[in-house]
C-alpha positions in Angstrom: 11.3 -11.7 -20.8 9.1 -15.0 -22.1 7.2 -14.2 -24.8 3.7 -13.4 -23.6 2.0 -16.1 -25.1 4.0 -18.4 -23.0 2.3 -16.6 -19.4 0.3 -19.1 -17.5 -2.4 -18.9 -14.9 -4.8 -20.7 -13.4 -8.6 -20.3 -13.1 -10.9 -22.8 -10.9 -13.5 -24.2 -13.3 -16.6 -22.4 -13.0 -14.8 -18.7 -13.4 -13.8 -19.8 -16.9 -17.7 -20.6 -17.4 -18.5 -17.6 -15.6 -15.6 -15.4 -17.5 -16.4 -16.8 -21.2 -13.2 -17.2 -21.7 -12.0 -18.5 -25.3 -10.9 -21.9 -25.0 -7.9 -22.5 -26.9 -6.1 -25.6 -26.7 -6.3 -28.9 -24.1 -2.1 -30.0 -22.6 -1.0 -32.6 -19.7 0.6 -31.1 -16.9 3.1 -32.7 -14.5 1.8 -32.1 -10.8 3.2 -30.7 -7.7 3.2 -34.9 -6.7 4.5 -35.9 -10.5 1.0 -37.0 -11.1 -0.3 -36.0 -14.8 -3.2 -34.3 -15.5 -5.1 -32.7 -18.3 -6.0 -28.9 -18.1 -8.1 -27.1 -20.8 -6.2 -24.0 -21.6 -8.0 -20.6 -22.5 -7.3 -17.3 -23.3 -7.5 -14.1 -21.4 -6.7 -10.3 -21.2 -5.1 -8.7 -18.0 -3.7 -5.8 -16.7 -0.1 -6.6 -15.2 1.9 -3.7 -14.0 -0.1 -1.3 -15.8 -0.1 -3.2 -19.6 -3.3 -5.4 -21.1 -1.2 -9.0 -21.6 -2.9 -11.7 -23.0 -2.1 -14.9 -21.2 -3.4 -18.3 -21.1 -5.2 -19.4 -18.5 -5.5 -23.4 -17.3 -9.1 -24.6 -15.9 -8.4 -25.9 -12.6 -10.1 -27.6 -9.7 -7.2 -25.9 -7.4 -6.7 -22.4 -6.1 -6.4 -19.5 -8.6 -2.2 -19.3 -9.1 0.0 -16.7 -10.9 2.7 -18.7 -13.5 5.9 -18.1 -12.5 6.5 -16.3 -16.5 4.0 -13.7 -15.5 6.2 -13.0 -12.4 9.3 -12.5 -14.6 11.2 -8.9 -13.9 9.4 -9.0 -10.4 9.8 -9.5 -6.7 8.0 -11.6 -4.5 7.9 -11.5 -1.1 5.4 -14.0 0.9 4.1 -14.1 4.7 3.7 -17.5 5.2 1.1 -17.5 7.5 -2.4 -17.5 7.9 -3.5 -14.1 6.3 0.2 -13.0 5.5 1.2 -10.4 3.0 1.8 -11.1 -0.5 3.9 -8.1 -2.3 4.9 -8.1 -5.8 6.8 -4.9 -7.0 8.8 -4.7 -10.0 12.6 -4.9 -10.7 14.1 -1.7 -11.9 
């Protein structure tokens, strides 16, 4: 499993404002069409399957999005539809 420092998410801007989030560190990120970007990187405490994980979490313009680390030892299964399911259950 990735260390836990290494979980990502995302937050649109003003939840981080609204959140108070500790800012921790500003990276460049590669884009979904190989643009760059720069996204200011804070930290924040969840609850994932039951245990408080700190993660960091990327300010973003986009949607709010899960990284794929934080998914690690999970299943994902996706409608993609309007209003489809999302279920995330853990591997044994």
């Amino acid at each position: 499993m990735p260390a836990v420092s290494s979980l990502l998410s995302t937050l649109k801007l003003s939840f981080d404002d609204a959140l108070g989030l500790p800012w921790h560190y500003r990276n460049v990120g590669m884009l979904g069409d190989g643009s760059e970007a720069v996204f200011e990187i804070y930290k924040a405490s969840v609850i994932w399957d039951g245990q408080n994980q700190i993660v960091d979490v990327a300010a973003s313009d986009a949607d709010p999005l899960v990284g794929m680390g934080l998914l690690y030892g999970f299943k994902l299964q996706i409608e993609t539809i309007e209003g489809g399911t999302v279920k995330i259950e853990a591997l044994k």
